[in-house]
MARVO-986425 format. One line per 4 residues: number of its first residue (from 1); for each residue x, y, z of N, C-alpha, C. Coordinates in nm, 4 decimals. Example, Ala and Ser with C-alpha at 12.3 -4.5 7.8 and 13.67 -1.06 7.14 Angstrom:
# residues 2
1) 1.3190:-0.5690:0.7800:1.2300:-0.4500:0.7800:1.3200:-0.3300:0.7800 ~ 1.2850:-0.2250:0.7080:1.3670:-0.1060:0.7140:1.2900:0.0030:0.7870;
# end
This chain:
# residues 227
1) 4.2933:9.0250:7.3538:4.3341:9.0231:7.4951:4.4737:8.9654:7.5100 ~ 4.5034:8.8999:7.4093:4.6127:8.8166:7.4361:4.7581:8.8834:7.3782 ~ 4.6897:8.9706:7.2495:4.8382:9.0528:7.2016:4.8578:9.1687:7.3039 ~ 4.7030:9.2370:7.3925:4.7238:9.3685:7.4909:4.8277:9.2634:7.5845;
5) 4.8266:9.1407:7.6391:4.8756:9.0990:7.7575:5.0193:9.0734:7.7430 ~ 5.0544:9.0440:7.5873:5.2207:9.0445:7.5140:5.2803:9.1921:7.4985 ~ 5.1577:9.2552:7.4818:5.2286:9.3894:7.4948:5.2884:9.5078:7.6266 ~ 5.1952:9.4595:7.7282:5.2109:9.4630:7.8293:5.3376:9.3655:7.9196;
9) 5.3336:9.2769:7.8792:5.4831:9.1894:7.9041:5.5827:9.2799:7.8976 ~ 5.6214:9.3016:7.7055:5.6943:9.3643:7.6873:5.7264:9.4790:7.7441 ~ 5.6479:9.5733:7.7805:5.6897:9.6819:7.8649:5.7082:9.6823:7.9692 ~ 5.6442:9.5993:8.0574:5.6886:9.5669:8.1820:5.8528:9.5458:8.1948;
13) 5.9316:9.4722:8.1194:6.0284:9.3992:8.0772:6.1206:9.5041:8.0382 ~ 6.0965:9.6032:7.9268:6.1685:9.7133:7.9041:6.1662:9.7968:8.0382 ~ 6.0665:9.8172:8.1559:6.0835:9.9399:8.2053:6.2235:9.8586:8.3132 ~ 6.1880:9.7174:8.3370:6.2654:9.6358:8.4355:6.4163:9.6524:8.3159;
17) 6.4561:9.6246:8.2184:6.5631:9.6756:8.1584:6.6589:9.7999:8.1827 ~ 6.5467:9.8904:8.1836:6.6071:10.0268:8.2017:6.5840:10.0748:8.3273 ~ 6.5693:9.9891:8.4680:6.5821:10.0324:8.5844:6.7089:9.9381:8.6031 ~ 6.7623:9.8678:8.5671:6.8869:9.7546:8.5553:7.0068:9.8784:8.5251;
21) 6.9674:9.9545:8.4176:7.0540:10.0041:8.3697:7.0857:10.1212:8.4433 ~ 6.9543:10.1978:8.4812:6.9798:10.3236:8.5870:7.0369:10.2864:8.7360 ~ 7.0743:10.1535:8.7493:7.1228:10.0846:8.8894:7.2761:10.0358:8.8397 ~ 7.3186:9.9890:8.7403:7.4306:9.9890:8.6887:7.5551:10.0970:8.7620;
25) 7.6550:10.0023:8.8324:7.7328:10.1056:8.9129:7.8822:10.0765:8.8090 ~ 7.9041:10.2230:8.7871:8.0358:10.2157:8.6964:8.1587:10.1636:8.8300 ~ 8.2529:10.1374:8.7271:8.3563:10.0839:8.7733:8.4971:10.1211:8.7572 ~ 8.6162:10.1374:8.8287:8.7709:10.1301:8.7617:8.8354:10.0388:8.8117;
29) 8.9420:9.9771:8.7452:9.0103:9.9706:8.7704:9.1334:10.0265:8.7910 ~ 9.2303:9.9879:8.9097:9.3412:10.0691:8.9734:9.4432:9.9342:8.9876 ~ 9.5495:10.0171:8.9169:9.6520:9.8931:8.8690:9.7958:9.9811:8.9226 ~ 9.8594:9.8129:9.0257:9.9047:9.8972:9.1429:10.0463:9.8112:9.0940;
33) 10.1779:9.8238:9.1779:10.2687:9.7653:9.1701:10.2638:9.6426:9.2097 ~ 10.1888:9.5820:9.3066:10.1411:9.5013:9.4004:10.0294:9.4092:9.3064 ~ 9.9781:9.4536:9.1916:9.8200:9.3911:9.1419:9.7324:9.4713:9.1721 ~ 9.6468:9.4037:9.0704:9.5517:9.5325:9.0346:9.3882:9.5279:9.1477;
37) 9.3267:9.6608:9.1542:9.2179:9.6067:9.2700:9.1487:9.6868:9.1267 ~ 9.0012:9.6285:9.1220:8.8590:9.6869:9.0344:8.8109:9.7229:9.1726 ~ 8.6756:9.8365:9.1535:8.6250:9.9187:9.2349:8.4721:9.9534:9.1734 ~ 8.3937:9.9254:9.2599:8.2422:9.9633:9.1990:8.2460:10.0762:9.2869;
41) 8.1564:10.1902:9.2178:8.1153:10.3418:9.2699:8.0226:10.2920:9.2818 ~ 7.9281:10.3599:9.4262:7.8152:10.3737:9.4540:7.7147:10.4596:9.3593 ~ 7.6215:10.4234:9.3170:7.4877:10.5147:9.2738:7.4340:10.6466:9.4014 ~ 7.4081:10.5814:9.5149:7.3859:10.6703:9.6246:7.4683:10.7638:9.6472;
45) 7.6068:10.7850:9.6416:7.6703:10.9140:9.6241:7.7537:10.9524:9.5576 ~ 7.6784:11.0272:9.4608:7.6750:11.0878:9.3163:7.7944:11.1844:9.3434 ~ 7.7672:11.2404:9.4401:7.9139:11.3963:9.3794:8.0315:11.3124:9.4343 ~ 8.0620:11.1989:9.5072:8.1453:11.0903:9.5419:8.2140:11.0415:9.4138;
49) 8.1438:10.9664:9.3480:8.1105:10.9067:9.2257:8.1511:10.9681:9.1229 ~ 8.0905:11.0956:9.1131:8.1361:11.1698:8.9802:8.2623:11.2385:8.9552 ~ 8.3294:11.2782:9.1489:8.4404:11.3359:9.0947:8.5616:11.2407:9.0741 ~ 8.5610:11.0870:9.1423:8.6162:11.0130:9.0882:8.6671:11.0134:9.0139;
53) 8.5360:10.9853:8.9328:8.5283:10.9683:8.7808:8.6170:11.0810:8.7009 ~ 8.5803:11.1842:8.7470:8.6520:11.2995:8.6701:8.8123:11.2786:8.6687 ~ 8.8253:11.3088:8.8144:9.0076:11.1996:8.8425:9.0668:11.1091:8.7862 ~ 9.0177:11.0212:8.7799:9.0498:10.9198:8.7258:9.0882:10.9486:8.5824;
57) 8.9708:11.0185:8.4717:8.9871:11.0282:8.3344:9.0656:11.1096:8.3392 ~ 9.1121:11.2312:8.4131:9.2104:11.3020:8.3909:9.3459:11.2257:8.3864 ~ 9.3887:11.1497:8.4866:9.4805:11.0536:8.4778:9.5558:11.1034:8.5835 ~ 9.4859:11.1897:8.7005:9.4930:11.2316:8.8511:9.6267:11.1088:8.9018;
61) 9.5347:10.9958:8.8947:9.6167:10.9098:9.0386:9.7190:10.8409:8.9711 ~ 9.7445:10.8072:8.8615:9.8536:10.7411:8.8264:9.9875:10.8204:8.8522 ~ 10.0339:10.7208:8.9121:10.2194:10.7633:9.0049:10.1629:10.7620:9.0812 ~ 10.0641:10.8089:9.1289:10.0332:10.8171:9.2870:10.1159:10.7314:9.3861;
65) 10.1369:10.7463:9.5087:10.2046:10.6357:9.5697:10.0590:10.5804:9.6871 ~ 10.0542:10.4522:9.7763:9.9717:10.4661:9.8598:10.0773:10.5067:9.9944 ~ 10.0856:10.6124:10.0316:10.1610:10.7296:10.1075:10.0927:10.6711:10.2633 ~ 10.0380:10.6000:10.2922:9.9816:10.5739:10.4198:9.9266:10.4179:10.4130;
69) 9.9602:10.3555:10.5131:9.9207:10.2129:10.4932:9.9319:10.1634:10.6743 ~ 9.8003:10.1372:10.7128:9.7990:10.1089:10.8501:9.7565:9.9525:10.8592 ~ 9.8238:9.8711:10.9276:9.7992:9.7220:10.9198:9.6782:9.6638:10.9773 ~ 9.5906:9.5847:10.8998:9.4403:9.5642:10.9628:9.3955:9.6629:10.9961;
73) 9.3855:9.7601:10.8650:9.3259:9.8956:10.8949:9.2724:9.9807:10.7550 ~ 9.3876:9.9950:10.7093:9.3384:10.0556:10.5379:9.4508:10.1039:10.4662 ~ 9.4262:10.1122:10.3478:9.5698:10.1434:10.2925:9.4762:10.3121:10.2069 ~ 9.6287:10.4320:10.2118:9.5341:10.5191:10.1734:9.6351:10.6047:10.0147;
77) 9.5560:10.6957:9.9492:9.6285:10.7222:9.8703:9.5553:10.8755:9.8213 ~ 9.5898:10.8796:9.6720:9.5500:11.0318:9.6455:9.6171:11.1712:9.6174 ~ 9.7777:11.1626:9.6934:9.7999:11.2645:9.6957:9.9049:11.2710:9.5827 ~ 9.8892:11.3872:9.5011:9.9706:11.4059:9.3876:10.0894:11.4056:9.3801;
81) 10.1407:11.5061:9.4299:10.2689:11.5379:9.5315:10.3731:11.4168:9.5511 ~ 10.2827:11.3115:9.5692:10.3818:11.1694:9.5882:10.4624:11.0851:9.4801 ~ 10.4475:11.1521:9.3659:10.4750:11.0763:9.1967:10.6099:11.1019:9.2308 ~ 10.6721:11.1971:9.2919:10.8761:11.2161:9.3028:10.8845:11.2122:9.4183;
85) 10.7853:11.1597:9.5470:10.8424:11.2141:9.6777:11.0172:11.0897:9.6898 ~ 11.0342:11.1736:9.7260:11.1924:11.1363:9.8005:11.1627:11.0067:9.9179 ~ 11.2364:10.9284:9.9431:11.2535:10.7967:10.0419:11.2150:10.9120:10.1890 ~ 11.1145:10.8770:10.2255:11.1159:10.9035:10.3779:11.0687:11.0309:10.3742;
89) 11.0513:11.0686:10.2890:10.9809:11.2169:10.2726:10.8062:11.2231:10.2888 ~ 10.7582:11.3302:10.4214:10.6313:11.3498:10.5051:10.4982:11.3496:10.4016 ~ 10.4289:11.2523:10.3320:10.3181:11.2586:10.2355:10.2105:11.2689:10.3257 ~ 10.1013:11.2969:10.2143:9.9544:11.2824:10.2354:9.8704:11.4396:10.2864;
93) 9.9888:11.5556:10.2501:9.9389:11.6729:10.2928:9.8548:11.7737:10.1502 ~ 9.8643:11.6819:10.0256:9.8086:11.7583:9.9007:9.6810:11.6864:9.8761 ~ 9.5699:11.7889:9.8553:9.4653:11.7027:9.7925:9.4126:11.8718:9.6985 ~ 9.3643:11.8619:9.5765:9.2904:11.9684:9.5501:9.2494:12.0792:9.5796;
97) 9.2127:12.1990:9.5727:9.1973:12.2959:9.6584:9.0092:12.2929:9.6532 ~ 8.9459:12.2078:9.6905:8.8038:12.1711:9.7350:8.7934:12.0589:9.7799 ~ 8.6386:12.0578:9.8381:8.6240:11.9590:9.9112:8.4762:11.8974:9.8429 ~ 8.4463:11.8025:9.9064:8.3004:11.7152:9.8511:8.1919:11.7069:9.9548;
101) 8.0603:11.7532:9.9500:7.9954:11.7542:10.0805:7.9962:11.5972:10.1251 ~ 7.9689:11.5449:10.2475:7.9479:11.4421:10.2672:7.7917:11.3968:10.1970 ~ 7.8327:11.2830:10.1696:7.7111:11.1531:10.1593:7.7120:11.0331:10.2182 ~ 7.7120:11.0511:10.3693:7.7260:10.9708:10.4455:7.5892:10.8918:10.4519;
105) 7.6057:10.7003:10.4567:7.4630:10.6443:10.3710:7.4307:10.5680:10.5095 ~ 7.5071:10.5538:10.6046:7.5037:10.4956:10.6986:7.3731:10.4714:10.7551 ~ 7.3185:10.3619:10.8127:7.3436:10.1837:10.7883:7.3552:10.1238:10.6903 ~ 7.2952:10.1967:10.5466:7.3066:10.0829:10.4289:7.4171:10.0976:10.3703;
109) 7.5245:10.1768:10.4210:7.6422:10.1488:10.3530:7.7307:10.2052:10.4471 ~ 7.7985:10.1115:10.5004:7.9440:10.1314:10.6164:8.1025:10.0896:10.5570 ~ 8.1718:10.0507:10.6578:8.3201:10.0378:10.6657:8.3560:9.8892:10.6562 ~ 8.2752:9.7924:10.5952:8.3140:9.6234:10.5528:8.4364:9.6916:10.4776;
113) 8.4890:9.5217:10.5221:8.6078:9.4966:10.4210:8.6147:9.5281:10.2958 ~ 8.6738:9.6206:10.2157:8.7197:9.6044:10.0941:8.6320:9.7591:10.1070 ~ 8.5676:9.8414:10.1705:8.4674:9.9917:10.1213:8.5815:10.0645:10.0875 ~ 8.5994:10.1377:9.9423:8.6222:10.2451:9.9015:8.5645:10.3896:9.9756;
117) 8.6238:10.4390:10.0314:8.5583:10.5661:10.1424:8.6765:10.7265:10.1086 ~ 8.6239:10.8350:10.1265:8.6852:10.9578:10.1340:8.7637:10.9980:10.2504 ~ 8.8846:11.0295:10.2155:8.9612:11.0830:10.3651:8.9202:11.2402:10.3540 ~ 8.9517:11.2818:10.4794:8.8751:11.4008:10.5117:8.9708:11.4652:10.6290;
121) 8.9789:11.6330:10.6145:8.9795:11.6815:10.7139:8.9444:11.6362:10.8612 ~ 9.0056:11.6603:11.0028:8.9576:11.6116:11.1079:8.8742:11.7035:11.1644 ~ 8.7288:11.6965:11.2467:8.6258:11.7203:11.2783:8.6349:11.8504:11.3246 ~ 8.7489:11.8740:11.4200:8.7598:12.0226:11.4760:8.7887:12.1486:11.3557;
125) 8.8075:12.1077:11.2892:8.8518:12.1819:11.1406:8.7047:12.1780:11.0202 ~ 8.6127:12.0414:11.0585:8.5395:11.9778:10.9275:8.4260:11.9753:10.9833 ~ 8.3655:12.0423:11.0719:8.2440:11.9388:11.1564:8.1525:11.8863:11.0705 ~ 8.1275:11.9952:10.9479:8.0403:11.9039:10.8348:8.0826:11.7709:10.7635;
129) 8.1993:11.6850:10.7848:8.2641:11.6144:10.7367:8.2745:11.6032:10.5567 ~ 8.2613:11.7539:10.5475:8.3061:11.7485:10.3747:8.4509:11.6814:10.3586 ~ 8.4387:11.5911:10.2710:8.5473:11.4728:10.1929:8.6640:11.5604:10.1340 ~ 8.7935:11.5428:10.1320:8.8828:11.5464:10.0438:8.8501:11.5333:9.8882;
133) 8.8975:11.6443:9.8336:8.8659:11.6426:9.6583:8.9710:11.4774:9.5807 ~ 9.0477:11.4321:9.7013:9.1385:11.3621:9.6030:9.1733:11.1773:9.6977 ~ 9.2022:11.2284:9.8125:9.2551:11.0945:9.8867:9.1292:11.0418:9.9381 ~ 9.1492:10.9126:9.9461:9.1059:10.7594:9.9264:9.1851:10.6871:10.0224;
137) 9.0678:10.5856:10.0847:9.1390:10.4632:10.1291:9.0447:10.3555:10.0899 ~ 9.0617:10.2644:10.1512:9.0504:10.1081:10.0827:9.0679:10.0491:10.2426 ~ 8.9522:10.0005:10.2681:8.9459:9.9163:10.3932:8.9600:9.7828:10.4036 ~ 9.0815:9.7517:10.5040:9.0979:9.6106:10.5234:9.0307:9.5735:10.6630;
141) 9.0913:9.6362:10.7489:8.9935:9.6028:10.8987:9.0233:9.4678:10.9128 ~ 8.9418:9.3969:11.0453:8.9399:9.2528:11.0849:8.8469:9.2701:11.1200 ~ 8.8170:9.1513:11.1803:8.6667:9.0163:11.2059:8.6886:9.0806:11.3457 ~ 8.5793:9.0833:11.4051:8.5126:9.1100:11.5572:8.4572:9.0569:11.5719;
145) 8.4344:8.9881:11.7288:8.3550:8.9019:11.8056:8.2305:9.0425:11.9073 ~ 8.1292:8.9453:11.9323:8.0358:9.0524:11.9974:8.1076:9.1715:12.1484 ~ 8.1729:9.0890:12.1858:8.2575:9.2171:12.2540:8.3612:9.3124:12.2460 ~ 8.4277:9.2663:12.1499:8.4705:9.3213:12.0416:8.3867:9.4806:11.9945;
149) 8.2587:9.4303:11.9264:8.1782:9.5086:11.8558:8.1072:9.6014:11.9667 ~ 8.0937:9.5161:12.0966:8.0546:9.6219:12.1850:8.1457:9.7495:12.2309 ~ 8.3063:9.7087:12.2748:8.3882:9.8146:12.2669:8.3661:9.9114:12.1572 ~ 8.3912:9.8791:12.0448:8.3983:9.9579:11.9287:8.2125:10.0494:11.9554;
153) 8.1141:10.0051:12.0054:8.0006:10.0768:12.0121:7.9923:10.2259:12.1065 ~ 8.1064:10.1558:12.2036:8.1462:10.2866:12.2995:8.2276:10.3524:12.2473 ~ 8.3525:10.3396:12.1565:8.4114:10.4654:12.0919:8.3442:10.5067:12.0013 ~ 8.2363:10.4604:11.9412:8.1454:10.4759:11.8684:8.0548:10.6022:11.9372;
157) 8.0119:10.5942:12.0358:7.8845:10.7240:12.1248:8.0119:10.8147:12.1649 ~ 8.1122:10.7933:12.2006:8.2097:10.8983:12.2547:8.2382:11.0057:12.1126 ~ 8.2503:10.9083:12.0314:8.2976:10.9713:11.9017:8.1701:11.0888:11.8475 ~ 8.0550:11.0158:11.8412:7.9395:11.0744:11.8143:7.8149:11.1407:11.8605;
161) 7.8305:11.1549:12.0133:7.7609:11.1599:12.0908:7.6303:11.0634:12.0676 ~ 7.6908:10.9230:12.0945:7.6066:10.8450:12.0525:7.4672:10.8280:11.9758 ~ 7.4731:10.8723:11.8271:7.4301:10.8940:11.6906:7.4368:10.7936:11.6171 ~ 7.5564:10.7297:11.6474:7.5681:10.6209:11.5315:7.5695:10.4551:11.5722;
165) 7.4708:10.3851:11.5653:7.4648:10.2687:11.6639:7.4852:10.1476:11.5415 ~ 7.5213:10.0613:11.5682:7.5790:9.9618:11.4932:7.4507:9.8431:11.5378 ~ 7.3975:9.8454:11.3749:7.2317:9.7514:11.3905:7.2821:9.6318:11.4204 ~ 7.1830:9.5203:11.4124:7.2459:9.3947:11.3903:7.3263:9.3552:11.2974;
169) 7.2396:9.4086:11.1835:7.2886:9.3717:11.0482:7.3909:9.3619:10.9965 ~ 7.4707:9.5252:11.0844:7.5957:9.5491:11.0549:7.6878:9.5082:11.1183 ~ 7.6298:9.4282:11.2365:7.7710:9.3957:11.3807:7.7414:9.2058:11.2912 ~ 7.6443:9.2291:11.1964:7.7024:9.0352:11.1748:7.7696:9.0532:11.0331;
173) 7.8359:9.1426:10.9798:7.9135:9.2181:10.8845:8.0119:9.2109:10.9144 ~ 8.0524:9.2690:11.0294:8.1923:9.2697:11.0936:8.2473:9.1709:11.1771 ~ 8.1149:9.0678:11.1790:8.1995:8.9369:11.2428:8.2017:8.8084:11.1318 ~ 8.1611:8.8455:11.0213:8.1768:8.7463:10.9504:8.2885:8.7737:10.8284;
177) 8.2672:8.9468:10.7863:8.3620:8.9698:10.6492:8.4813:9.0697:10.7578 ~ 8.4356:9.1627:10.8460:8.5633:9.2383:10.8807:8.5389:9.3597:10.8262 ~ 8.6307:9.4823:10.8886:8.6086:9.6249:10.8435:8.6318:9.6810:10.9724 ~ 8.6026:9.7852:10.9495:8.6730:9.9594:11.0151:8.5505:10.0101:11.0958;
181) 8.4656:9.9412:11.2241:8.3102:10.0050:11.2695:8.3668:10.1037:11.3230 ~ 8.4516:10.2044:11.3360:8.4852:10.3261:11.4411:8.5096:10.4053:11.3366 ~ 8.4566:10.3868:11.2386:8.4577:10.5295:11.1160:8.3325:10.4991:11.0905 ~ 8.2179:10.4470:11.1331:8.0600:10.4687:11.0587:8.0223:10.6199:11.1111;
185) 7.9305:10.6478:10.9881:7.8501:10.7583:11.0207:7.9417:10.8810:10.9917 ~ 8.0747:10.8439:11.0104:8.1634:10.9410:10.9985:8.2640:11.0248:10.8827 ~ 8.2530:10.9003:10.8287:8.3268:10.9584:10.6536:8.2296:10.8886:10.5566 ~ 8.2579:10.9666:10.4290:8.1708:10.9247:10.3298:8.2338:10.8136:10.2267;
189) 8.1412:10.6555:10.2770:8.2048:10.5197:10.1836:8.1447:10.5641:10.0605 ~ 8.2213:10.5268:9.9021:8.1464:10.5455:9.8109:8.1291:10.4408:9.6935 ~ 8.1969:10.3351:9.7240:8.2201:10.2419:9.6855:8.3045:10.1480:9.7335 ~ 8.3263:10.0016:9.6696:8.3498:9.8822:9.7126:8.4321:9.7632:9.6385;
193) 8.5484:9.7269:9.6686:8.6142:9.6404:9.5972:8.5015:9.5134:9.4998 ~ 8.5564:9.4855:9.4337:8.5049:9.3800:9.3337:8.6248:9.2273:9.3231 ~ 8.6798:9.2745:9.2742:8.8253:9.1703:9.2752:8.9446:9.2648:9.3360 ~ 9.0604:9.1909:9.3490:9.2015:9.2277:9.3954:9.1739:9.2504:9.5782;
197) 9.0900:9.2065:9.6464:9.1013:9.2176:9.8164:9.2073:9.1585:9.8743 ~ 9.2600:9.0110:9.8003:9.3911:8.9867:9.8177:9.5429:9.0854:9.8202 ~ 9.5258:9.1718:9.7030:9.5861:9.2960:9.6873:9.6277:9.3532:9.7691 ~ 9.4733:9.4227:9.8360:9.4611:9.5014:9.9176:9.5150:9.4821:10.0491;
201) 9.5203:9.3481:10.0681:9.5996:9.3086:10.2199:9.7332:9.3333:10.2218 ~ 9.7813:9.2541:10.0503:9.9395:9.2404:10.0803:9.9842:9.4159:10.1144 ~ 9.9124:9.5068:10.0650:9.9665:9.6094:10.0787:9.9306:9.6852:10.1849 ~ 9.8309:9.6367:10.2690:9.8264:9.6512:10.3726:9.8912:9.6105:10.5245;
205) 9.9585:9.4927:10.4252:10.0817:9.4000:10.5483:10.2147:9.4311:10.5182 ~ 10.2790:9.5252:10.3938:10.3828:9.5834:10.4012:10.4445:9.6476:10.5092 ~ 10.5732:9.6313:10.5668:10.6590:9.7407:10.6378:10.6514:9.9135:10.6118 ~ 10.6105:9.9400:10.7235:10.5782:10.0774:10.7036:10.7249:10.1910:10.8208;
209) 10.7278:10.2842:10.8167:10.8099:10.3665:10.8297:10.7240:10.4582:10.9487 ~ 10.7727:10.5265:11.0495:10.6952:10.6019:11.1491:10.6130:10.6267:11.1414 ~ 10.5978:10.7083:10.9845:10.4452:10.7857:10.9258:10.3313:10.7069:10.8987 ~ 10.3964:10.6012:10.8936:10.2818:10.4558:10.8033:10.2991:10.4657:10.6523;
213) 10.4076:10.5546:10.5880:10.4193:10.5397:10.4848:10.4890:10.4432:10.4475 ~ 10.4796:10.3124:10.3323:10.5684:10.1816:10.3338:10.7163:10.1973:10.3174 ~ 10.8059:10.1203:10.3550:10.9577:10.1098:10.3241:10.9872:10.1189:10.2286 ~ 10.9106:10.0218:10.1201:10.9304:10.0469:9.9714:10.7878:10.0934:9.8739;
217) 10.8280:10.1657:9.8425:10.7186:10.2532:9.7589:10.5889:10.1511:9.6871 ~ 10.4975:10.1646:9.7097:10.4014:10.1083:9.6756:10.2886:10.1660:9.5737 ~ 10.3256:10.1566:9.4437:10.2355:10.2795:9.3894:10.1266:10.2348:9.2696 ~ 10.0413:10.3367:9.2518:9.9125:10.3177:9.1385:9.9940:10.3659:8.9689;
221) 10.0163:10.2417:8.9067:10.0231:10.2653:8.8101:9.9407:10.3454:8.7022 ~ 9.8127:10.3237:8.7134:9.7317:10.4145:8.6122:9.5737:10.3304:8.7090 ~ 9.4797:10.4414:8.6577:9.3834:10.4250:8.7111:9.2888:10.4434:8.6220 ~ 9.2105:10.3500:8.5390:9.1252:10.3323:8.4283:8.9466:10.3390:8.4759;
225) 8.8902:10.4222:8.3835:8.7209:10.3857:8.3930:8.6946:10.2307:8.3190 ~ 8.6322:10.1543:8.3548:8.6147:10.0411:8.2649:8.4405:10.0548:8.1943 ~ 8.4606:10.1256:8.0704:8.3380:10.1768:8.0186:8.2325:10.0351:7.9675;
# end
């Protein structure tokens, strides 16, 4: 009875091993002029996740510039096109010639500080909100107070024909860490900073140019899987 109950341990233990491992969210790092930000991919959206991944190993984003940078808002990137753009020259119009269906996870995964999320076509063009094959942003956002979060609930039903309601859970998210609540439900987050959020600000508090593209070029040196 006592070796069936060690043996039974043990497997219990292995199956808890290898559900550790099937929950295991890969990672890159993205090493910028500014310092480097690491990035966990979500498990929950896989074709998110995988084409990343594919990007990345190709060696897609390096030169990249981040071609868009809105203050207490997000800094964005992706587009190829930007490795020679010229000073002052109109980015952020190249991404792949496909798109990614959405995997929008919303409530258990929104617009906090630091979410890795897909830029996308705008709605009159996308209504399915299929993702961009290539551009990315990186959410900085700010802290909201409950009225605050209530405004944002009304561009929230205008936006969505009120679909997307902001639980508790998530309005004490945005008043304690900060983020972007007027994109839930709406683009697909697929992951989430790990280290470098400091990073992510300074380059989010750079001088930007009409477009929101920065004054001085701000770019992704190389963009690594960390196997």
């Amino acid at each position: 009875m006592k070796r069936l109950s060690l043996l039974l341990l043990a497997g219990l233990s292995a199956l808890t091993l290898a559900a550790q491992e099937d929950e295991k969210r890969q990672e890159v790092l993205i090493e910028t002029t500014m310092g480097n930000i690491r990035v966990a991919l979500y498990n929950e959206t896989p074709m998110h996740r995988d084409n990343f991944l594919k990007l990345v190993r190709e060696g897609y984003y390096d030169g990249n510039l981040f071609h868009r940078v809105i203050y207490n808002f997000m800094i964005q990137s992706g587009d190829s096109t930007s490795r020679h753009a010229q000073p002052e020259q109109m980015l952020g119009l190249y991404s792949p010639d496909y798109t990614i269906p959405a995997e929008i996870r919303y409530p258990a995964i929104f617009h906090k500080r630091g979410s890795l999320a897909a830029a996308r076509e705008p709605d009159d063009v996308n209504p399915e909100h299929a993702s961009s094959a290539s551009q990315f942003y990186i959410v900085y956002g700010r802290r909201f107070n409950d009225e605050m979060l209530d405004e944002q609930q009304n561009r929230l039903d205008n936006q969505t024909n009120g679909q997307v309601k902001l639980t508790p859970e998530v309005r004490e998210v945005y008043k304690r860490v900060g983020g972007t609540p007027h994109l839930d439900g709406q683009y697909t987050v697929f992951g989430e900073v790990l280290e470098g959020l400091d990073v992510v600000k300074e380059i989010d508090w750079v001088p930007t140019d009409e477009n929101a593209r920065p004054k001085e070029d701000v770019r992704i040196v190389r963009a690594t899987v960390m196997e």
